[in-house]
N, CA, C and O atoms as a GROMACS GRO file, in nm:
protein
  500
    1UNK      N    1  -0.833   5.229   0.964
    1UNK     CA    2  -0.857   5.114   0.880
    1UNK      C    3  -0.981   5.040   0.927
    1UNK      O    4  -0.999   5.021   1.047
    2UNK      N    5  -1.046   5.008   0.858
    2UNK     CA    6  -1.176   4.906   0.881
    2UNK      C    7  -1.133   4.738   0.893
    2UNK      O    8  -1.068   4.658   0.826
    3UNK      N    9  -1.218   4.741   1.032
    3UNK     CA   10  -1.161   4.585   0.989
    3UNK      C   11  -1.251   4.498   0.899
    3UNK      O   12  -1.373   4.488   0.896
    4UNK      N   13  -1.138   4.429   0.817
    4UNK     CA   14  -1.238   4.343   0.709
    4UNK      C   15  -1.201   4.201   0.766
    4UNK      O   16  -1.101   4.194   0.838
    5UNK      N   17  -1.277   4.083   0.738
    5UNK     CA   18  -1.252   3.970   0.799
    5UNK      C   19  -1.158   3.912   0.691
    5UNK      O   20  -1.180   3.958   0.579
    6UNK      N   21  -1.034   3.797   0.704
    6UNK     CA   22  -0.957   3.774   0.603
    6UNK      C   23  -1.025   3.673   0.607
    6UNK      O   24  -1.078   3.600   0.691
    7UNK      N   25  -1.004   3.686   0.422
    7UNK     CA   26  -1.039   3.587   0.377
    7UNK      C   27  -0.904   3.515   0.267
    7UNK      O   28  -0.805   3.584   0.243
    8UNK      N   29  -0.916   3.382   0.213
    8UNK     CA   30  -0.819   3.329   0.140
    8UNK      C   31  -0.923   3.360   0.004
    8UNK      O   32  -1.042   3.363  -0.028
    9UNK      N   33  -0.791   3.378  -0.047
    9UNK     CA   34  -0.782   3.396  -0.185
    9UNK      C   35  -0.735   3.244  -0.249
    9UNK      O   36  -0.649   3.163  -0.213
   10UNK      N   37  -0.866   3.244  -0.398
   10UNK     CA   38  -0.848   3.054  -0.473
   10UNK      C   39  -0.744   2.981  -0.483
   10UNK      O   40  -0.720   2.861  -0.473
   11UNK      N   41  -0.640   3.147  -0.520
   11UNK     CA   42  -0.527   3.090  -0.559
   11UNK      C   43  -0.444   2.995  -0.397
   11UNK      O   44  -0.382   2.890  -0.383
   12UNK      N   45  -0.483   3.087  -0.320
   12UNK     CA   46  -0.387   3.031  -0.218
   12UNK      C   47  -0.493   2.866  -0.154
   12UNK      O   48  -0.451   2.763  -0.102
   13UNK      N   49  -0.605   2.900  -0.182
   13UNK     CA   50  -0.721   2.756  -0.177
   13UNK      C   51  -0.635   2.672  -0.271
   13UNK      O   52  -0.566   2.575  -0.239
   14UNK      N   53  -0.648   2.714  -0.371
   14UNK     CA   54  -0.588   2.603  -0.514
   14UNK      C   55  -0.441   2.516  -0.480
   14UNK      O   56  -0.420   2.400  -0.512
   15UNK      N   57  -0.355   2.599  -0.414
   15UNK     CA   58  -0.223   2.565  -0.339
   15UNK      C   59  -0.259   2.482  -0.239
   15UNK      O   60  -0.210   2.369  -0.248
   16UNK      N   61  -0.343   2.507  -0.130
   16UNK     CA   62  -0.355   2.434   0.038
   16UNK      C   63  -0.422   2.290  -0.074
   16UNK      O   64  -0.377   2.177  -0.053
   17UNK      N   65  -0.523   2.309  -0.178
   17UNK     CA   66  -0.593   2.128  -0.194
   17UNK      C   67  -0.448   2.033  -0.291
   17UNK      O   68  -0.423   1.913  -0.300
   18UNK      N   69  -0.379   2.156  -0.348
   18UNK     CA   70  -0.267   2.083  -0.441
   18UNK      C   71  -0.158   2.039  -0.316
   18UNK      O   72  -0.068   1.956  -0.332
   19UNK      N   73  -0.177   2.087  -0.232
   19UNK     CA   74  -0.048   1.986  -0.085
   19UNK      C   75  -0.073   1.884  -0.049
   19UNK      O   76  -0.010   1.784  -0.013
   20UNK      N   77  -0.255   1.933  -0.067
   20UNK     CA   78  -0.282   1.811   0.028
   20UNK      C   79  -0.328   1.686  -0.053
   20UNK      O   80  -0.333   1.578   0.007
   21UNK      N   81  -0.370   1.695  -0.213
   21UNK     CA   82  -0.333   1.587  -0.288
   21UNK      C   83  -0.173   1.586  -0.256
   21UNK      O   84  -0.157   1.484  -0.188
   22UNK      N   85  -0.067   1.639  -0.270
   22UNK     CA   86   0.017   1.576  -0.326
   22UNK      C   87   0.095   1.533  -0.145
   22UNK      O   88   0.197   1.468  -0.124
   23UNK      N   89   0.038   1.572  -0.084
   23UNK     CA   90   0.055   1.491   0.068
   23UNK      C   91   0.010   1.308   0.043
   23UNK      O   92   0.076   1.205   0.055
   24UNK      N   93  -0.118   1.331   0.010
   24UNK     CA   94  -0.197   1.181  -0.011
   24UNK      C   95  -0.141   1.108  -0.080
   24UNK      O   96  -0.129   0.993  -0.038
   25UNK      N   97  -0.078   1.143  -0.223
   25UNK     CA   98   0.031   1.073  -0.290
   25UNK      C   99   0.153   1.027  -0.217
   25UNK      O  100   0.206   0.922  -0.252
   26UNK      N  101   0.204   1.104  -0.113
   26UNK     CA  102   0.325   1.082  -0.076
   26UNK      C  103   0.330   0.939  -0.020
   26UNK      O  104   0.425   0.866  -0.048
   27UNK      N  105   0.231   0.900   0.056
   27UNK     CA  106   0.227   0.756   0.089
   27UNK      C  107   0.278   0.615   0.018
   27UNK      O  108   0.271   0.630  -0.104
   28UNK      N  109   0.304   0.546   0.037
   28UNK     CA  110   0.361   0.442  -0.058
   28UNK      C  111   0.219   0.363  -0.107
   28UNK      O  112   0.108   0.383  -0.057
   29UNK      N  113   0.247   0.276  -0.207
   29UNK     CA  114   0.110   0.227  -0.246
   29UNK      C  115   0.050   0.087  -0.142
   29UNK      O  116  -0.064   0.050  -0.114
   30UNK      N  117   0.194   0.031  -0.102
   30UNK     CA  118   0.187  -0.095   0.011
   30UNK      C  119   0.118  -0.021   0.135
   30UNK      O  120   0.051  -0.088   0.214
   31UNK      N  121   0.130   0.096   0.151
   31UNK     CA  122   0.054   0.121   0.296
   31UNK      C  123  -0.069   0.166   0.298
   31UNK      O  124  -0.136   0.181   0.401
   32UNK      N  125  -0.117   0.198   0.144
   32UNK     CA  126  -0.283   0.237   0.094
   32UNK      C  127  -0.282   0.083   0.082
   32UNK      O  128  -0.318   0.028   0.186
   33UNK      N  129  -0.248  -0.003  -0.025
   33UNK     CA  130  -0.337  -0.130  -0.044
   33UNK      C  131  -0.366  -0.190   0.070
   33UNK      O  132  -0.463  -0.266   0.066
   34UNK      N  133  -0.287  -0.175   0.213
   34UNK     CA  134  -0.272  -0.303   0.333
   34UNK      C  135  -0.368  -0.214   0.385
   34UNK      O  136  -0.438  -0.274   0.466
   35UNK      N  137  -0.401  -0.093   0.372
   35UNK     CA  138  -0.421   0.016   0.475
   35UNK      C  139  -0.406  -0.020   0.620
   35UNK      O  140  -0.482  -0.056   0.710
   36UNK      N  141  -0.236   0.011   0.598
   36UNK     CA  142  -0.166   0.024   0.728
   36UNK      C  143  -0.176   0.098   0.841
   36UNK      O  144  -0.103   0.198   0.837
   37UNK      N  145  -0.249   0.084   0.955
   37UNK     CA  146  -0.252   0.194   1.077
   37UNK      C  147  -0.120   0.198   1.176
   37UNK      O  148  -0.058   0.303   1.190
   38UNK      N  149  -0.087   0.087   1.237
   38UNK     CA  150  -0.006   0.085   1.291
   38UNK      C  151   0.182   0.125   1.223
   38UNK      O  152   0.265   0.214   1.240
   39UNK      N  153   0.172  -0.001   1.144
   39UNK     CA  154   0.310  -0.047   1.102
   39UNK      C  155   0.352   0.023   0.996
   39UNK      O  156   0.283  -0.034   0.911
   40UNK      N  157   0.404   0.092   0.946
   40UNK     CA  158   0.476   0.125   0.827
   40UNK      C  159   0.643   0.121   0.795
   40UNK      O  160   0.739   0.196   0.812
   41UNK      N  161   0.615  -0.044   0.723
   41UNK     CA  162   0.736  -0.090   0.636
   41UNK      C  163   0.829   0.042   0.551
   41UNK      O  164   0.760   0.113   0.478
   42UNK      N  165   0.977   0.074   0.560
   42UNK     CA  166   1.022   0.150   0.500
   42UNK      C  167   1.052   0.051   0.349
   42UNK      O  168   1.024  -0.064   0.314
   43UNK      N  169   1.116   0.154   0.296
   43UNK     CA  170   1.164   0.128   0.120
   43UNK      C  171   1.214  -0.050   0.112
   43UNK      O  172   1.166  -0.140   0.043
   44UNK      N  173   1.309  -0.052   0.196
   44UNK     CA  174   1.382  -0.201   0.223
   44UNK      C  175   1.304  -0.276   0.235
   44UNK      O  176   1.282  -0.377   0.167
   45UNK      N  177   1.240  -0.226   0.343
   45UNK     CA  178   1.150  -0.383   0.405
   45UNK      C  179   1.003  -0.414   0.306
   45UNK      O  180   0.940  -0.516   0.331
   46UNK      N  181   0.962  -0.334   0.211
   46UNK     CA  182   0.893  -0.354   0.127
   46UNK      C  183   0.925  -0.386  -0.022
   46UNK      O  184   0.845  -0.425  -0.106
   47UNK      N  185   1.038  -0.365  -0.035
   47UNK     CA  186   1.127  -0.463  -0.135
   47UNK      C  187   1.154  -0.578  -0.065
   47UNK      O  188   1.154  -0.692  -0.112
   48UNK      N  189   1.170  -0.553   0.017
   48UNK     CA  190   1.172  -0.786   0.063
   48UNK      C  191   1.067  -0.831   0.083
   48UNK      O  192   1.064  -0.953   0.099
   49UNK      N  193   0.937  -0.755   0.090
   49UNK     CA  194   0.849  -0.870   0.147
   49UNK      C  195   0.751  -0.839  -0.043
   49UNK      O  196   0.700  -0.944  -0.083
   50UNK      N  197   0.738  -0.761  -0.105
   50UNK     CA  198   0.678  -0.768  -0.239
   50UNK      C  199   0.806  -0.832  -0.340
   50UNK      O  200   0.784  -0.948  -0.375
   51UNK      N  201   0.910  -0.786  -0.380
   51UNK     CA  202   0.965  -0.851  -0.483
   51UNK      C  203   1.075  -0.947  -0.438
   51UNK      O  204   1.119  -1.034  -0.513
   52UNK      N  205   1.113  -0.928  -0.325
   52UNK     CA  206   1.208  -1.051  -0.236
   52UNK      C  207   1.137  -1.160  -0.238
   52UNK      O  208   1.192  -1.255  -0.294
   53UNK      N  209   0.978  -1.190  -0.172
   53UNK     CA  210   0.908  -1.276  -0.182
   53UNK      C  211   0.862  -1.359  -0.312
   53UNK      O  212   0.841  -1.480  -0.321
   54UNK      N  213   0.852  -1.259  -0.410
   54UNK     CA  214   0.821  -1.269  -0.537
   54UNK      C  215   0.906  -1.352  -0.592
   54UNK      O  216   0.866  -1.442  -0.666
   55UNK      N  217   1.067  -1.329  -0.558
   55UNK     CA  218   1.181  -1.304  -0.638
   55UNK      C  219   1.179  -1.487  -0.605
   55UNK      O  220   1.180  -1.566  -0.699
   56UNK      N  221   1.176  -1.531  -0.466
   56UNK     CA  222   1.169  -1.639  -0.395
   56UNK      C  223   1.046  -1.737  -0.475
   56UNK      O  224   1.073  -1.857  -0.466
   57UNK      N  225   0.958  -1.717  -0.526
   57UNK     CA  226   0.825  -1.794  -0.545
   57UNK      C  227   0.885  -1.797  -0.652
   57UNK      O  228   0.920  -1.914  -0.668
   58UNK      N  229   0.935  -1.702  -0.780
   58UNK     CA  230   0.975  -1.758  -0.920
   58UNK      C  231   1.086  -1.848  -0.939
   58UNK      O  232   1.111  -1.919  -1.037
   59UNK      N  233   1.152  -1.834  -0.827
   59UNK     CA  234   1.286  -1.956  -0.820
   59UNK      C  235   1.270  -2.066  -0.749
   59UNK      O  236   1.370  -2.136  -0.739
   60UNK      N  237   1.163  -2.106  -0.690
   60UNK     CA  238   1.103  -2.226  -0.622
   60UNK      C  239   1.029  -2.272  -0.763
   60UNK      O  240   1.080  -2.366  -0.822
   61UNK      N  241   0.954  -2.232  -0.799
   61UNK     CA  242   0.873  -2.280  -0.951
   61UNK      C  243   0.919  -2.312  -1.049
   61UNK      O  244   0.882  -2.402  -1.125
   62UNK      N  245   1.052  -2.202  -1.061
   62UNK     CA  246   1.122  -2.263  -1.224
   62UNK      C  247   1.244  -2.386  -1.128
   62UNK      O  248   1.316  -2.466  -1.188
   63UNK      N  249   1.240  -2.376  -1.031
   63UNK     CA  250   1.341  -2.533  -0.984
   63UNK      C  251   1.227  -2.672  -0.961
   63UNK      O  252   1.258  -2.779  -0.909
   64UNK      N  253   1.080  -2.630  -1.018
   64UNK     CA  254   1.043  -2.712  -0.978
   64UNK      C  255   1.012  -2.800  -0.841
   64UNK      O  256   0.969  -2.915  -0.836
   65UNK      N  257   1.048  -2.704  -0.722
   65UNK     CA  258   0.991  -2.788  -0.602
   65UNK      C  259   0.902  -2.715  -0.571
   65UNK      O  260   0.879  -2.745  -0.454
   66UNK      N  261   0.825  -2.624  -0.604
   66UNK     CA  262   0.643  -2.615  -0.574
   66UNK      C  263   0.591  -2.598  -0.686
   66UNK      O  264   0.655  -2.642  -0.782
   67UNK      N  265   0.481  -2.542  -0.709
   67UNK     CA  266   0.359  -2.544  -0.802
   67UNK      C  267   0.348  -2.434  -0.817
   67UNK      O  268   0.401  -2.372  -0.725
   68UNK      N  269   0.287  -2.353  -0.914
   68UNK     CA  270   0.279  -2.231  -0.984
   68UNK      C  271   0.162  -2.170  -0.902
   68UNK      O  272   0.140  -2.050  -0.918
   69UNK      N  273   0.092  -2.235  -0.822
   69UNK     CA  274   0.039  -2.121  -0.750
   69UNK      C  275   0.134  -2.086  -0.614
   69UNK      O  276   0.079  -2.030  -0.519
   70UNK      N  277   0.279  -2.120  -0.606
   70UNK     CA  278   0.305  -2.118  -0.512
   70UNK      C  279   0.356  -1.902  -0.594
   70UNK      O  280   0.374  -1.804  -0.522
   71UNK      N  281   0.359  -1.902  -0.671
   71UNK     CA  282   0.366  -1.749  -0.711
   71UNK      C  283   0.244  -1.657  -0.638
   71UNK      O  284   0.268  -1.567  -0.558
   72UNK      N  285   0.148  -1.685  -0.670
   72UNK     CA  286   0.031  -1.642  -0.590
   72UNK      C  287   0.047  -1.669  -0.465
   72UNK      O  288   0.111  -1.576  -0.416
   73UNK      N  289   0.021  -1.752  -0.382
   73UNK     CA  290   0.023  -1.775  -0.266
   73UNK      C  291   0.119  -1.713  -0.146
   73UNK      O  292   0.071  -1.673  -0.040
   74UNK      N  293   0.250  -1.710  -0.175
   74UNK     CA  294   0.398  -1.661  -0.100
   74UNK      C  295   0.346  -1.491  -0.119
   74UNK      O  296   0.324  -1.436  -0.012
   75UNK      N  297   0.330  -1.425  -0.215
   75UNK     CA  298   0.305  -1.287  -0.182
   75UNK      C  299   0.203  -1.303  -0.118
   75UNK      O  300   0.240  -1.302  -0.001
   76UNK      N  301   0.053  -1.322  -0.125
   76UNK     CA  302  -0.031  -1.296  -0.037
   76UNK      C  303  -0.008  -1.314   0.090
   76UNK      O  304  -0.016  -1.223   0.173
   77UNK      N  305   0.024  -1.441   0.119
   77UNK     CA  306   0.127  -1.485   0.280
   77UNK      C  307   0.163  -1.382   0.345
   77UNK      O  308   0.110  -1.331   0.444
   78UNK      N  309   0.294  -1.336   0.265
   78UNK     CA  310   0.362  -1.177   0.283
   78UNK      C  311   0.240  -1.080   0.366
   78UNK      O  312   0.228  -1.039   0.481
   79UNK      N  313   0.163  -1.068   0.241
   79UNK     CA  314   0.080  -0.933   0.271
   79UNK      C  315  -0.008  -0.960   0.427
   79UNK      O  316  -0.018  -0.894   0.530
   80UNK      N  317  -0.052  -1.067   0.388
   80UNK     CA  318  -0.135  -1.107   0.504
   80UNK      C  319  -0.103  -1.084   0.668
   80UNK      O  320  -0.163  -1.025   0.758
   81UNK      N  321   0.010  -1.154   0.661
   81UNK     CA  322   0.134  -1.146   0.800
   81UNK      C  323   0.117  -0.991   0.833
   81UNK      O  324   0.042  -0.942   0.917
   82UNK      N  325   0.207  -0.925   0.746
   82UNK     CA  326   0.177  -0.774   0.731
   82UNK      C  327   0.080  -0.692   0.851
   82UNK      O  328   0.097  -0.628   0.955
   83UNK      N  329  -0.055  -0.749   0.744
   83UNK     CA  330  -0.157  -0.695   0.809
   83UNK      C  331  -0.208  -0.759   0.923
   83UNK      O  332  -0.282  -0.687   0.989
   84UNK      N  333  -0.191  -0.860   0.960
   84UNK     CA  334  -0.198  -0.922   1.126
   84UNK      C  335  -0.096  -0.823   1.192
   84UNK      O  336  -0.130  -0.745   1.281
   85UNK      N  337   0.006  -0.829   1.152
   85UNK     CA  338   0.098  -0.754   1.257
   85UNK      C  339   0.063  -0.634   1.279
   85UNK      O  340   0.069  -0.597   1.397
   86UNK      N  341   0.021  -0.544   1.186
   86UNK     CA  342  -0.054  -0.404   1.193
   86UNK      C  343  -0.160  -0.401   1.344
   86UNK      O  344  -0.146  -0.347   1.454
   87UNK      N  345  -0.257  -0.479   1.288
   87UNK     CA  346  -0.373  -0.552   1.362
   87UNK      C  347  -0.361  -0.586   1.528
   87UNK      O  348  -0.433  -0.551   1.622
   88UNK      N  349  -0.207  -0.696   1.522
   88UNK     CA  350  -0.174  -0.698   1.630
   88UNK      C  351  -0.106  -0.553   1.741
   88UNK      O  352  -0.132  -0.523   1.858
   89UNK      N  353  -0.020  -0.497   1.644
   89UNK     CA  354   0.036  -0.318   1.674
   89UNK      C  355  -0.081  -0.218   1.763
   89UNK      O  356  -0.087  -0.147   1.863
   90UNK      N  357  -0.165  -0.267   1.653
   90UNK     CA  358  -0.294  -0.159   1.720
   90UNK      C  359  -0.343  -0.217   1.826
   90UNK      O  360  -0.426  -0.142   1.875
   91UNK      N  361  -0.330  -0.351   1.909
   91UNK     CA  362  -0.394  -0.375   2.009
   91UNK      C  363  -0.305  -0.316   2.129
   91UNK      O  364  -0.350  -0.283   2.238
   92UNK      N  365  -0.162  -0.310   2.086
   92UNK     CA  366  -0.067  -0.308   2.167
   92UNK      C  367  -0.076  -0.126   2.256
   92UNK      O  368  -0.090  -0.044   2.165
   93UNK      N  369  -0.071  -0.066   2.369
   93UNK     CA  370  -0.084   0.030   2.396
   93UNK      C  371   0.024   0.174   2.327
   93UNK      O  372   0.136   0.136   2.295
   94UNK      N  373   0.003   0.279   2.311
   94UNK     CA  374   0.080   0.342   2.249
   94UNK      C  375   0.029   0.514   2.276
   94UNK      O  376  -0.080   0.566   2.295
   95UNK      N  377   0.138   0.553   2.269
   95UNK     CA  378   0.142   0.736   2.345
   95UNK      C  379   0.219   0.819   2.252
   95UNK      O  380   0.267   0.930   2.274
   96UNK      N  381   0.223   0.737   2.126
   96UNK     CA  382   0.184   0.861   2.007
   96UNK      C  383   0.089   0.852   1.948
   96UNK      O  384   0.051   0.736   1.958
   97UNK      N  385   0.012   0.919   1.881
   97UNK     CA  386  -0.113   0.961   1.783
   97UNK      C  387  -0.063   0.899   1.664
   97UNK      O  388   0.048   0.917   1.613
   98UNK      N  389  -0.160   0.822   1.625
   98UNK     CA  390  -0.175   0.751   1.509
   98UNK      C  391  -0.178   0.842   1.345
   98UNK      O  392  -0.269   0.925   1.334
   99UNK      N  393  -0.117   0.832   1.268
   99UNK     CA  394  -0.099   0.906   1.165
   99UNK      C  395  -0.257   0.851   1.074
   99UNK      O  396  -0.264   0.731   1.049
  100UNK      N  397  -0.351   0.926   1.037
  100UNK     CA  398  -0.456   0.848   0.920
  100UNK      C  399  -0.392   0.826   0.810
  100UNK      O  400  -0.277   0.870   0.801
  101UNK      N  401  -0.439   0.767   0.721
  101UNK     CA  402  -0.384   0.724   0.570
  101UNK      C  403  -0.544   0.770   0.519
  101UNK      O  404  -0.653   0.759   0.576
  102UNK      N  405  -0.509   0.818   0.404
  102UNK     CA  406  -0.642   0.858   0.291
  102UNK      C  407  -0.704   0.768   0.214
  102UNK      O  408  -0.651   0.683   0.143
  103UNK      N  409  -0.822   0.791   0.230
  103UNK     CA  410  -0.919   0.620   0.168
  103UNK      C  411  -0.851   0.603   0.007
  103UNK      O  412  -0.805   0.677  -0.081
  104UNK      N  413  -0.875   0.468   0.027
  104UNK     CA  414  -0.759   0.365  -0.098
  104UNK      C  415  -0.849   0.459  -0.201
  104UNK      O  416  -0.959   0.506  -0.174
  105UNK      N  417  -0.781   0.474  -0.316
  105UNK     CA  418  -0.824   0.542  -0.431
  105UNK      C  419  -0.820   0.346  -0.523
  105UNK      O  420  -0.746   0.248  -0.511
  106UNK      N  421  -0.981   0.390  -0.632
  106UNK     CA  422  -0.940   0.295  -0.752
  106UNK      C  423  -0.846   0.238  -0.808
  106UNK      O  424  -0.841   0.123  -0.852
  107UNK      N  425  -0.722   0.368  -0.805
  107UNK     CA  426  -0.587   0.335  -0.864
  107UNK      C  427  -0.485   0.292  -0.812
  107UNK      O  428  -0.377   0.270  -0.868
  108UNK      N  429  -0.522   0.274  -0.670
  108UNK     CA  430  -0.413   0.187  -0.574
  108UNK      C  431  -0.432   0.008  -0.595
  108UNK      O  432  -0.348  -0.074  -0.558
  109UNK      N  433  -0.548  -0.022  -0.654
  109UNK     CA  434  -0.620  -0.181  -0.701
  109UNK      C  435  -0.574  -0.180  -0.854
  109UNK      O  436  -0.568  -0.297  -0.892
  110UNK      N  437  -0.546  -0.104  -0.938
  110UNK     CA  438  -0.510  -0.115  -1.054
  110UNK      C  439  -0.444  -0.222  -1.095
  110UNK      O  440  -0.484  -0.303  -1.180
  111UNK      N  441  -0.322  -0.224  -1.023
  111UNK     CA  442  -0.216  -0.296  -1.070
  111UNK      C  443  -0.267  -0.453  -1.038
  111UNK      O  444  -0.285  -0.534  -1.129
  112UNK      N  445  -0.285  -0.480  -0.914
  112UNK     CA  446  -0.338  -0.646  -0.860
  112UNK      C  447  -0.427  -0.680  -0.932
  112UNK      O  448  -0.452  -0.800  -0.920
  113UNK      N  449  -0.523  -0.598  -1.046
  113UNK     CA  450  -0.672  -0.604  -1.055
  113UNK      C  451  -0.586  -0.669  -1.247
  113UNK      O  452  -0.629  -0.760  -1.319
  114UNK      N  453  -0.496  -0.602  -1.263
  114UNK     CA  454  -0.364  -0.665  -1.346
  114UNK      C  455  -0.336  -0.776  -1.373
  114UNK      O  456  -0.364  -0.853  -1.465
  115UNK      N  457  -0.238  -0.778  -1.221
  115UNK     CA  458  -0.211  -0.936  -1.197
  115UNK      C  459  -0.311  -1.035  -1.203
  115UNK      O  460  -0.292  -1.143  -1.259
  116UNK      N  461  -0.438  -0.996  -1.136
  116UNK     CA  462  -0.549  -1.117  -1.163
  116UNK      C  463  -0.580  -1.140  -1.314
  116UNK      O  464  -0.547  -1.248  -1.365
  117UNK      N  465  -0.629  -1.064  -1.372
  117UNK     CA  466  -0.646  -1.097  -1.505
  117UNK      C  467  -0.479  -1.176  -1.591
  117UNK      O  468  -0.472  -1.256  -1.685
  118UNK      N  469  -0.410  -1.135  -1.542
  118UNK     CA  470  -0.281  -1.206  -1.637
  118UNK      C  471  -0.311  -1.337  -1.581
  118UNK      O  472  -0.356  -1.422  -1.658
  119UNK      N  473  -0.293  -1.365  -1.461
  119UNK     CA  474  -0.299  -1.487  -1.384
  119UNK      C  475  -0.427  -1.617  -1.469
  119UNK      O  476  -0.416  -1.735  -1.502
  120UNK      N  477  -0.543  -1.511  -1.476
  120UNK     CA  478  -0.649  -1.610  -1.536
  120UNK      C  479  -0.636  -1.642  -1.693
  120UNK      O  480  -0.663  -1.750  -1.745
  121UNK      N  481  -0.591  -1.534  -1.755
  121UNK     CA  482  -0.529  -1.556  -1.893
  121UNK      C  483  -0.420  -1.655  -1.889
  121UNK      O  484  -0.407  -1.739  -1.978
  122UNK      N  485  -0.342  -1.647  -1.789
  122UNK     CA  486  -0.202  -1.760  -1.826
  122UNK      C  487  -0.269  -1.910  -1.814
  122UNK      O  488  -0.242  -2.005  -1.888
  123UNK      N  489  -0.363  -1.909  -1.703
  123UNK     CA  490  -0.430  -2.019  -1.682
  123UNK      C  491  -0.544  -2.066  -1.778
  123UNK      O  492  -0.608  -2.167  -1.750
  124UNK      N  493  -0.565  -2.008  -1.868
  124UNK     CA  494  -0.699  -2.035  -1.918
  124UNK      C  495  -0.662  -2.094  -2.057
  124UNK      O  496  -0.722  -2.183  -2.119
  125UNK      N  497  -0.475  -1.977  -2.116
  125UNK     CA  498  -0.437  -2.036  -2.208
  125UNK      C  499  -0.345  -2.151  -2.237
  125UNK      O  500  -0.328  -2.190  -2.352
   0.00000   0.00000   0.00000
């Protein structure tokens, strides 16, 4: 037999780039928008701090003891904290290897890019 050098075949190329999109998807969208290095919030803890928080700012507003930007404000809070703590994580020493996250795609800003425009429409009308 001759040796031939192996090579991959497209199809099996076409498979290894379709994993590894659908690897990049697998991420949650809270750990592309914060781009989280350290910390990664599971399912729970990102339902309490996006719609728990949320859930908290629309029932402070419709009771009337804050102000309607307190809707805006309490999630960002959230997010912010978040990402200090990340921030702070990474200063902290550590002897596992850091997992990368894949640069934020357009469509991870979609939705906030959303919320801003509703926000200025509610306000404007």
């Amino acid at each position: 037999m001759r040796d031939r050098p192996v090579t991959t075949s497209s199809a099996a190329r076409a498979l290894q780039r379709q994993r590894a999109s659908a690897t990049a998807r697998a991420y949650p969208l809270y750990w592309r928008m914060l781009r989280l290095h350290h910390v990664r919030p599971n399912g729970w803890q990102r339902a309490i701090l996006v719609e728990g928080v949320t859930a908290v700012a629309v029932t402070l507003v419709l009771a009337d003891v804050a102000s309607a930007w307190t809707l805006v404000v309490l999630p960002v809070t959230a997010a912010v904290l978040v990402k200090a703590h990340d921030l702070v994580a990474g200063w902290l020493p550590t002897r596992r290897p850091v997992e990368t996250l894949p640069p934020p795609r357009l469509a991870d800003y979609g939705l906030v890019a959303l919320a801003v425009v509703a926000l200025v429409l509610i306000w404007v009308l």
